[in-house]
DODREN-715951 format. One record per atom (N, C-alpha, C): x, y, z; residue in one letter; atom name. Coordinates in nm, 2 decimals, padded with zeros to 4 digits. Example, Ala and Ser with C-alpha at 12.3 -4.5 7.8 and 13.67 -1.06 7.14 Angstrom:
NODE    east   north      up  r   a
NODE   01.32  -00.57   00.78  A   N
NODE   01.23  -00.45   00.78  A  CA
NODE   01.32  -00.33   00.78  A   C
NODE   01.28  -00.22   00.71  S   N
NODE   01.37  -00.11   00.71  S  CA
NODE   01.29   00.00   00.79  S   C
! end
This chain:
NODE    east   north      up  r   a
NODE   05.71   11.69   14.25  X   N
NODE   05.57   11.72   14.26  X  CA
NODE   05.55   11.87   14.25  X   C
NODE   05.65   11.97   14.30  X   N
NODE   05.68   12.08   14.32  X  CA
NODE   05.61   12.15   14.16  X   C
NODE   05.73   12.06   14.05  X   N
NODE   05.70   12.15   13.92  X  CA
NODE   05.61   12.06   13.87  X   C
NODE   05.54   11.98   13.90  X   N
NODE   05.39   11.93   13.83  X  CA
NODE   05.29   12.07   13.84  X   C
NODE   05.30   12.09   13.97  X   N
NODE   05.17   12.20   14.06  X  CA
NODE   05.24   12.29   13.95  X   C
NODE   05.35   12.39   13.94  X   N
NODE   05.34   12.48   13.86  X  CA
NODE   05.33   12.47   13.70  X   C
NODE   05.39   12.37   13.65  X   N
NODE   05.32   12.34   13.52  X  CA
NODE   05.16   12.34   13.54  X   C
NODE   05.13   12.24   13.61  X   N
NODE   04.95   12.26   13.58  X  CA
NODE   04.92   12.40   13.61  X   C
NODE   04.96   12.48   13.72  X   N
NODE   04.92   12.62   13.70  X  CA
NODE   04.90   12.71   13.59  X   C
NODE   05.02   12.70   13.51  X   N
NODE   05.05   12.76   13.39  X  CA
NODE   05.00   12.71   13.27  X   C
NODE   04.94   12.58   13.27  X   N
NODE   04.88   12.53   13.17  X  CA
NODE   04.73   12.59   13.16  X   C
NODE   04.68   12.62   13.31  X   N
NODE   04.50   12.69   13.35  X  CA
NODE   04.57   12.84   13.30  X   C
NODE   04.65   12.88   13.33  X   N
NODE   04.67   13.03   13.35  X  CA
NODE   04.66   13.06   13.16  X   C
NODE   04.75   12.99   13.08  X   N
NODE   04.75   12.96   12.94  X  CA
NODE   04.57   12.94   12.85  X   C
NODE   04.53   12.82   12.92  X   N
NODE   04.41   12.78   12.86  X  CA
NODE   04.34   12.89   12.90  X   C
NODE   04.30   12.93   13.01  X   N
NODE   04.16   13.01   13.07  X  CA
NODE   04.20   13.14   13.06  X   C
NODE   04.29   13.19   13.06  X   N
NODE   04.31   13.31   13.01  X  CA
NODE   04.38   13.39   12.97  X   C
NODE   04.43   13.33   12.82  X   N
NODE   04.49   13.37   12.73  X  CA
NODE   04.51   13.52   12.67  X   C
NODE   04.35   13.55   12.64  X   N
NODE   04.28   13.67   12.63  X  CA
NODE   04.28   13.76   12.73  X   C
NODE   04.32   13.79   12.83  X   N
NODE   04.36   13.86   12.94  X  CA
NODE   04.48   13.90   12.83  X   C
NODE   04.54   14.08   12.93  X   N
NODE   04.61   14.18   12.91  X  CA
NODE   04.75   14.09   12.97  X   C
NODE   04.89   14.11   12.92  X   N
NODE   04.99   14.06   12.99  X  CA
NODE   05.01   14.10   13.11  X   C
NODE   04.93   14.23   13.15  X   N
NODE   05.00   14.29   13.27  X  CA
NODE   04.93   14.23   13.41  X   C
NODE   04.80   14.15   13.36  X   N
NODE   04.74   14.05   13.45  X  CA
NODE   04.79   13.91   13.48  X   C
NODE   04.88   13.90   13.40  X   N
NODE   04.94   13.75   13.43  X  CA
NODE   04.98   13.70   13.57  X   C
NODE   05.09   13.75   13.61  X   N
NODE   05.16   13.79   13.77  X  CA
NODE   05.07   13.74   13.86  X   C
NODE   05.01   13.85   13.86  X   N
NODE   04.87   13.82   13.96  X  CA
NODE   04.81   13.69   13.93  X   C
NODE   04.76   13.69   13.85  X   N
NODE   04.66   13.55   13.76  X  CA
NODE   04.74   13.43   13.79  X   C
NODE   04.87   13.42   13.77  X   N
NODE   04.95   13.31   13.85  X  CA
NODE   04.94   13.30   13.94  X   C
NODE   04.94   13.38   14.03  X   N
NODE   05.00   13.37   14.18  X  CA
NODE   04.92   13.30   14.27  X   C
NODE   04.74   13.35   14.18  X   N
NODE   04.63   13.31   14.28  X  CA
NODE   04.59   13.16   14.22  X   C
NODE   04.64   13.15   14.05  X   N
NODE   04.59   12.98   14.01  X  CA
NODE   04.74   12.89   14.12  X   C
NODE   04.83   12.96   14.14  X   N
NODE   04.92   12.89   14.17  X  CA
NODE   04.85   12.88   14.36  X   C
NODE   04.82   12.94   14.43  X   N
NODE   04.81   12.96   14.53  X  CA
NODE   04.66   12.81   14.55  X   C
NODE   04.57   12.85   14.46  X   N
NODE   04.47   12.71   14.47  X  CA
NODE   04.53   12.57   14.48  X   C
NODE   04.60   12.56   14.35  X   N
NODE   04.65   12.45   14.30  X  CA
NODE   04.73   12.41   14.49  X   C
NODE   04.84   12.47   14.44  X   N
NODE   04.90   12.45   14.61  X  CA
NODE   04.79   12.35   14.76  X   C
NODE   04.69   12.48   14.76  X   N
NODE   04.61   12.44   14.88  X  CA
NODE   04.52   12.29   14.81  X   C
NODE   04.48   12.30   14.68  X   N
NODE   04.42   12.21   14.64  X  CA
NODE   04.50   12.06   14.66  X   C
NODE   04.65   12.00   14.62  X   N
NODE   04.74   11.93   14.65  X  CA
NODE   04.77   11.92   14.79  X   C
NODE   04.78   12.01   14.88  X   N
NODE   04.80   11.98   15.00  X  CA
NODE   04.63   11.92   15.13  X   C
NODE   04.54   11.94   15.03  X   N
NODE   04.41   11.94   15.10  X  CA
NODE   04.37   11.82   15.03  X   C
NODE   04.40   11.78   14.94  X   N
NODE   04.36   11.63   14.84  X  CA
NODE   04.46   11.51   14.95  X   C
NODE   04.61   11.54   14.97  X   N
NODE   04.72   11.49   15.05  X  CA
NODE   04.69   11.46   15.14  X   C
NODE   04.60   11.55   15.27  X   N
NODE   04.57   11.49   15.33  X  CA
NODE   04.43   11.43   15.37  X   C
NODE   04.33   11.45   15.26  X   N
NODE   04.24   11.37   15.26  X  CA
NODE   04.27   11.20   15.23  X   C
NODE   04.34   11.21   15.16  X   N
NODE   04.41   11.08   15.10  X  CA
NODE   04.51   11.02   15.21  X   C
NODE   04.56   11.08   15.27  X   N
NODE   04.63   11.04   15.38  X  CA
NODE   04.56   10.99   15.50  X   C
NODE   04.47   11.06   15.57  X   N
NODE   04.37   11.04   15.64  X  CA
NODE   04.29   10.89   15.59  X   C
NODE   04.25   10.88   15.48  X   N
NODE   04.18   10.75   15.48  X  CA
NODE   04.29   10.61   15.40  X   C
NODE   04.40   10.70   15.32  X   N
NODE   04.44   10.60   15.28  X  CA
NODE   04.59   10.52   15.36  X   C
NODE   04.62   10.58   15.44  X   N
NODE   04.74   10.53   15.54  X  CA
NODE   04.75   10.42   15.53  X   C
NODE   04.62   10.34   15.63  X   N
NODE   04.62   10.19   15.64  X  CA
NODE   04.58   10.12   15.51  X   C
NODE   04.61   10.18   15.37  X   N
NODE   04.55   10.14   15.28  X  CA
NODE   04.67   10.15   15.22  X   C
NODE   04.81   10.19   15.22  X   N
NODE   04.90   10.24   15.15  X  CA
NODE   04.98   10.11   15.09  X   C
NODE   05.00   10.02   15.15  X   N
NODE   05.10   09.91   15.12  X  CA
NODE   04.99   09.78   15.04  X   C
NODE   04.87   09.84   14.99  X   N
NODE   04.82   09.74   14.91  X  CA
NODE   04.82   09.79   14.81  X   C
NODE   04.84   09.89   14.75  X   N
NODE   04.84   09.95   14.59  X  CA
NODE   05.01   09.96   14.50  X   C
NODE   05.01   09.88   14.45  X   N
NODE   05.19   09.86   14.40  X  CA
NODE   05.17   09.91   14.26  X   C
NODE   05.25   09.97   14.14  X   N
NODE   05.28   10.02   14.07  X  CA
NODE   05.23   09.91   13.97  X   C
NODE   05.23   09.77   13.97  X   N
NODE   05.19   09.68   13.90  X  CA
NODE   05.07   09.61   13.97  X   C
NODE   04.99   09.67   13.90  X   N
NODE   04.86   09.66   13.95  X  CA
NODE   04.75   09.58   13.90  X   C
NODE   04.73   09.45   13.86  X   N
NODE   04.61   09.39   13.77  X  CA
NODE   04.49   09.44   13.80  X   C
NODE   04.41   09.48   13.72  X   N
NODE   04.24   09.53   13.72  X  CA
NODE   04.14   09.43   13.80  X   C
NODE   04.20   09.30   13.77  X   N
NODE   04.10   09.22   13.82  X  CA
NODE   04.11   09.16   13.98  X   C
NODE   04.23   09.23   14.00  X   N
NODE   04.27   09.17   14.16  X  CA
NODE   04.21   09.29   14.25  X   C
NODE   04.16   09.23   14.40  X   N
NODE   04.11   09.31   14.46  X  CA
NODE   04.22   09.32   14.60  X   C
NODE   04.28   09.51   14.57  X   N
NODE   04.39   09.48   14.69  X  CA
NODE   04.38   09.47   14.82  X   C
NODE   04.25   09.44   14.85  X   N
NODE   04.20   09.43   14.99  X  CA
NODE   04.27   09.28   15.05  X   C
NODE   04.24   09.22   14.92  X   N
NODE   04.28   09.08   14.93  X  CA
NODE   04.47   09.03   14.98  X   C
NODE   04.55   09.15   14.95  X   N
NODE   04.68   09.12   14.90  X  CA
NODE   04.74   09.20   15.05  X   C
NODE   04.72   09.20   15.17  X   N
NODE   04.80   09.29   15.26  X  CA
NODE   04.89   09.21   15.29  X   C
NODE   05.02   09.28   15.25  X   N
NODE   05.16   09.29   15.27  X  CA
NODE   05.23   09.38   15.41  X   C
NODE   05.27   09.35   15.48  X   N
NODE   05.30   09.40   15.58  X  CA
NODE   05.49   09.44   15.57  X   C
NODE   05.53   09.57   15.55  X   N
NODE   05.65   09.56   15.58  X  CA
NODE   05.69   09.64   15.65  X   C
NODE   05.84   09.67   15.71  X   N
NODE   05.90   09.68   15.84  X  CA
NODE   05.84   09.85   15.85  X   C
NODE   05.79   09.94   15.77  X   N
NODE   05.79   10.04   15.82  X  CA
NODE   05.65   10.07   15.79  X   C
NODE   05.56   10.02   15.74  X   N
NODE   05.41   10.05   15.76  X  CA
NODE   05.33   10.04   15.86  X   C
NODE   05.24   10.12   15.84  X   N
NODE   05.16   10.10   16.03  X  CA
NODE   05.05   09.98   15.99  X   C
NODE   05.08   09.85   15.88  X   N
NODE   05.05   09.76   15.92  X  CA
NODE   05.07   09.66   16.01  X   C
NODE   05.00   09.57   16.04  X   N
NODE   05.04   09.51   16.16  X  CA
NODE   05.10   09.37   16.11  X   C
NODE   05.20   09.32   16.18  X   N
NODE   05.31   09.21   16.15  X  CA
NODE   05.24   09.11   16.23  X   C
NODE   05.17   09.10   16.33  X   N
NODE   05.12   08.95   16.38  X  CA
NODE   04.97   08.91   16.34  X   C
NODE   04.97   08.80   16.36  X   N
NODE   04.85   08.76   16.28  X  CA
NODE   04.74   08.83   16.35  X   C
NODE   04.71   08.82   16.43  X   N
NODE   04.58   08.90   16.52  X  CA
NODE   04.54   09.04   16.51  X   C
NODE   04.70   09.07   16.48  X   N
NODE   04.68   09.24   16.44  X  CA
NODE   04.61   09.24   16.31  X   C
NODE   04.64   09.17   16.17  X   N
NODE   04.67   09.14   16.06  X  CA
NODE   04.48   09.10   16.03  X   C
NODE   04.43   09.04   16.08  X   N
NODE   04.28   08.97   16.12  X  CA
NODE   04.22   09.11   16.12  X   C
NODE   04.23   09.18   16.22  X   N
NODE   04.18   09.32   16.28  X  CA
NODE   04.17   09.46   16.18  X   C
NODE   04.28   09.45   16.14  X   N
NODE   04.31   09.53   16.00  X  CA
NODE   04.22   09.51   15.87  X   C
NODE   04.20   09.34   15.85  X   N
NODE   04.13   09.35   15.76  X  CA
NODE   03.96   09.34   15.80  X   C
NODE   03.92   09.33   15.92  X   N
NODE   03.81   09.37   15.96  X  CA
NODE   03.79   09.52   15.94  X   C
NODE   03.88   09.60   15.96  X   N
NODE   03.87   09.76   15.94  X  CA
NODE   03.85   09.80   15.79  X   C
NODE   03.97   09.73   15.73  X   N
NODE   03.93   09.76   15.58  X  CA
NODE   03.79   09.72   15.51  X   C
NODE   03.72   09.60   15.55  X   N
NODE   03.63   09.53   15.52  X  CA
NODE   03.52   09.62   15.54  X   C
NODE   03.51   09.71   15.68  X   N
NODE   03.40   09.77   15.71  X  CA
NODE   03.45   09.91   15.62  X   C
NODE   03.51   09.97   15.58  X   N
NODE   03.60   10.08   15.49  X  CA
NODE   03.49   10.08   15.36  X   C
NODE   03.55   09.95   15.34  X   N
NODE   03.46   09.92   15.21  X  CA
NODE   03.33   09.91   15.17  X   C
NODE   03.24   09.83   15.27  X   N
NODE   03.13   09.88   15.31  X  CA
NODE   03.04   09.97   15.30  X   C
NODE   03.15   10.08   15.43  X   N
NODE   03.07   10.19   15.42  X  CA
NODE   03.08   10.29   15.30  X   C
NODE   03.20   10.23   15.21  X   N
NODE   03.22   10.38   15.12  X  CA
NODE   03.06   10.31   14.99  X   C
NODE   03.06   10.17   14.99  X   N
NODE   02.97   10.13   14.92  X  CA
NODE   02.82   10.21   14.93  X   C
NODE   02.79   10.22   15.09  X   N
NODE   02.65   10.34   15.15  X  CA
NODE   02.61   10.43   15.11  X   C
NODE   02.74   10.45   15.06  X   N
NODE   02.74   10.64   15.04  X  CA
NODE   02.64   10.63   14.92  X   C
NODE   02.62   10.80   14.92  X   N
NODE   02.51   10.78   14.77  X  CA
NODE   02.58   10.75   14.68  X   C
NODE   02.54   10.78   14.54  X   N
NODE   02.62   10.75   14.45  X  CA
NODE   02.72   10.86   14.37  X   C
NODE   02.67   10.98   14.41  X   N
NODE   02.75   11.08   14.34  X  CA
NODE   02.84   11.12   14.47  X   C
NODE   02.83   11.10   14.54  X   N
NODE   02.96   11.09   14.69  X  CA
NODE   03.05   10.98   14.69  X   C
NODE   03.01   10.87   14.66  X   N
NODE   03.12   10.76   14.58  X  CA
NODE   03.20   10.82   14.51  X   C
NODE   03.10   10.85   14.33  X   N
NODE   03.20   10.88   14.25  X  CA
NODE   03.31   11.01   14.28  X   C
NODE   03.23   11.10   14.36  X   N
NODE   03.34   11.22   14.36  X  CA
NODE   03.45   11.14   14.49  X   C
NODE   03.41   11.13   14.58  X   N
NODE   03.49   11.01   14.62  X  CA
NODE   03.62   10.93   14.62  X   C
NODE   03.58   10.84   14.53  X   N
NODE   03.66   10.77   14.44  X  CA
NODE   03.77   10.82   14.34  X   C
NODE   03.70   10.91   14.24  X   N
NODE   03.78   10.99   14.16  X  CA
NODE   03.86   11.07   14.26  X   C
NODE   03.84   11.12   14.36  X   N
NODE   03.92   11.24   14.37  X  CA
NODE   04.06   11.16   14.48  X   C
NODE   03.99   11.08   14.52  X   N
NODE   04.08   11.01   14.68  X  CA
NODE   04.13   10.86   14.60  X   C
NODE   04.09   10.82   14.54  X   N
NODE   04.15   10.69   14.44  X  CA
NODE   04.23   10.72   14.37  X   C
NODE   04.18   10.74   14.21  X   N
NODE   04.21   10.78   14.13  X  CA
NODE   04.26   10.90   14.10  X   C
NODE   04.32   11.02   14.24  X   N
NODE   04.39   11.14   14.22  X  CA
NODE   04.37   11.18   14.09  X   C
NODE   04.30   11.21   14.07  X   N
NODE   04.16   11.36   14.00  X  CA
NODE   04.18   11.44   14.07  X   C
NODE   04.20   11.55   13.99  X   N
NODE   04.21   11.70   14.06  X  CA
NODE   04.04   11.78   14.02  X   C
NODE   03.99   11.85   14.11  X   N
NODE   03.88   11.84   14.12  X  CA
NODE   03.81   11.89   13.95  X   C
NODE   03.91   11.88   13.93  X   N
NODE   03.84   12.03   13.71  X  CA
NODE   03.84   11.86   13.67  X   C
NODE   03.91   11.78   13.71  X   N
NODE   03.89   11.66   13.58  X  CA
NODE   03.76   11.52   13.66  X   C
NODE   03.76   11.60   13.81  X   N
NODE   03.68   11.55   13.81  X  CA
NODE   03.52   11.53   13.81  X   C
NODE   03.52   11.69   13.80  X   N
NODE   03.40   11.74   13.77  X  CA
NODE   03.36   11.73   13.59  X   C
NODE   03.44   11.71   13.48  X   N
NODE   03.45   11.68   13.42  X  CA
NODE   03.37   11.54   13.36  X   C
NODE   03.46   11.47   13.46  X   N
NODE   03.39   11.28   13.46  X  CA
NODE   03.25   11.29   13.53  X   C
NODE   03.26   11.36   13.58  X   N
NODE   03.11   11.37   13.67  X  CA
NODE   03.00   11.43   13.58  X   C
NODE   03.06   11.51   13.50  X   N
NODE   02.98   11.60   13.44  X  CA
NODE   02.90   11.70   13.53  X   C
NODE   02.97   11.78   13.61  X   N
NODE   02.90   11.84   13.71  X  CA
NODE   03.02   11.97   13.72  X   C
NODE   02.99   12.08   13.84  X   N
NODE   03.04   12.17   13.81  X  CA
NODE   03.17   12.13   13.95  X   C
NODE   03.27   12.26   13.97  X   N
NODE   03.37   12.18   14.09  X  CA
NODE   03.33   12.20   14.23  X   C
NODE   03.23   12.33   14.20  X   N
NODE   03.18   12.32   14.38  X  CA
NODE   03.10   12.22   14.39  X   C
NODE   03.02   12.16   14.31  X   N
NODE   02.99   12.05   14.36  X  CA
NODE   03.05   11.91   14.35  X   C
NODE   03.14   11.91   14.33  X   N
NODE   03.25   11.77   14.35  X  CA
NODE   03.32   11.81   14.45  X   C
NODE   03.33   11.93   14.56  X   N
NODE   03.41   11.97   14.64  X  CA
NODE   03.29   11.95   14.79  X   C
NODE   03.17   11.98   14.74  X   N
NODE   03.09   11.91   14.84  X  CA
NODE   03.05   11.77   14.84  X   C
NODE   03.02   11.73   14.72  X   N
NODE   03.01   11.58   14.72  X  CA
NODE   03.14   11.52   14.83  X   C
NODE   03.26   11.54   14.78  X   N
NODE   03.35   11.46   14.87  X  CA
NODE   03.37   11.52   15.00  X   C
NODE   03.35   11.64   15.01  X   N
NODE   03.32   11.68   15.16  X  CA
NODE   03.22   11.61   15.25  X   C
NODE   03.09   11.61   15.21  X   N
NODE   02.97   11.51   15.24  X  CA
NODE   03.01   11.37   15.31  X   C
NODE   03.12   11.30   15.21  X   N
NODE   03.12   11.20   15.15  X  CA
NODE   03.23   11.16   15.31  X   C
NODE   03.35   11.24   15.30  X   N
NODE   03.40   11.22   15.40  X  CA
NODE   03.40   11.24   15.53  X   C
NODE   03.29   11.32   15.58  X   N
NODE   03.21   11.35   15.66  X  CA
NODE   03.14   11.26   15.76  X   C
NODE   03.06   11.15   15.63  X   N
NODE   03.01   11.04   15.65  X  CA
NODE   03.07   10.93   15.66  X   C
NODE   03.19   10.91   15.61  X   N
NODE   03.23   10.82   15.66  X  CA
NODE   03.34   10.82   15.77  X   C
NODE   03.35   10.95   15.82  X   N
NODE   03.41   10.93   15.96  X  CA
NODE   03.34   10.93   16.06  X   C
NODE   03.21   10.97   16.05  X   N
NODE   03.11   10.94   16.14  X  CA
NODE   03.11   10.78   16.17  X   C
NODE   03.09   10.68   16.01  X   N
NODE   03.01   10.57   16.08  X  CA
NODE   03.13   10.49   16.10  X   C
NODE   03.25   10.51   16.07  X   N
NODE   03.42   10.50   16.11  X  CA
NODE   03.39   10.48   16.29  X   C
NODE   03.31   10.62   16.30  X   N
NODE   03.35   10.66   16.43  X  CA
NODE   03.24   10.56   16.51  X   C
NODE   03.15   10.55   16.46  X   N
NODE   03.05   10.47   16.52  X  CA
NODE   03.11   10.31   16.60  X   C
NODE   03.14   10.29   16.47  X   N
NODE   03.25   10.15   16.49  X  CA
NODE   03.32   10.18   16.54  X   C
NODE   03.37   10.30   16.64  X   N
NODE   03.48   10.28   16.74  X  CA
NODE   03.65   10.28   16.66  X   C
NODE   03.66   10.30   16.48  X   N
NODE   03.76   10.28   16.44  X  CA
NODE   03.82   10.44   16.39  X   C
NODE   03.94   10.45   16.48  X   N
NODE   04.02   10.58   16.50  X  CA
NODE   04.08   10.56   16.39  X   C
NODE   04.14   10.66   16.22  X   N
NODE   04.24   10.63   16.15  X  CA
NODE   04.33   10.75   16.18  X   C
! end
């Protein structure tokens, strides 16, 4: 993951500012590298935050038309629950997850979605959005905001 972050750094540092003097490069790394960094570690744990109890339904072989809500697999080290009752309760939580992320407006969805789903880094997802990155960086701020509020409403701690 290490040299993904710095390849993508150097690939921005290459594209966006080519036309720069060499003697700006150094610098110009340090600070695309220094985002990217905080950017991956602040995406990580947005995604970790909502997606924890969500982690053992998305498998590498994945059909489009299956809904992984449907498919919880419980094994020995996930903070899924192994008894049935626990197992019931869990997917009440997810059920209401879903829900609420449905409430959301629509451009809090998509930034949302793209950025916490489909791990989009915020340039490609402002991109799909057709919008600029500070506002895909408030949209999903907003976004998750709101849904730890009505998380919180329901009394559900993640």
């Amino acid at each position: 993951m290490a040299l993904d972050i710095v390849q993508e750094a150097m690939f921005k540092l290459s594209d966006k500012y080519s036309a720069r003097p060499a003697e700006e490069f150094p610098m110009l790394f340090q600070r695309i590298l220094q985002n990217a960094i905080r950017d991956h570690f602040r995406r990580q744990k947005v995604r970790n935050a909502w997606l924890t109890p969500l982690g053992s339904l998305f498998g590498a072989d994945q059909e489009e038309d299956v809904d992984p809500l449907d498919s919880l697999v419980a094994d020995r080290e996930s903070k899924l629950a192994s008894r049935p009752a626990e197992q019931f309760e869990q997917k009440q939580v997810l059920d209401f997850i879903e829900k609420a992320i449905e409430t959301l407006p629509v451009r809090q969805r998509q930034a949302f979605m793209l950025r916490y789903w489909e791990e989009l880094d915020v340039a490609e997802t402002a991109k799909v959005m057709g919008c600029s990155e500070g506002s895909v960086k408030t949209h999903c701020s907003r976004a998750t905001h709101a849904l730890a509020t009505l998380l919180k409403q329901q009394g559900i701690e993640l």
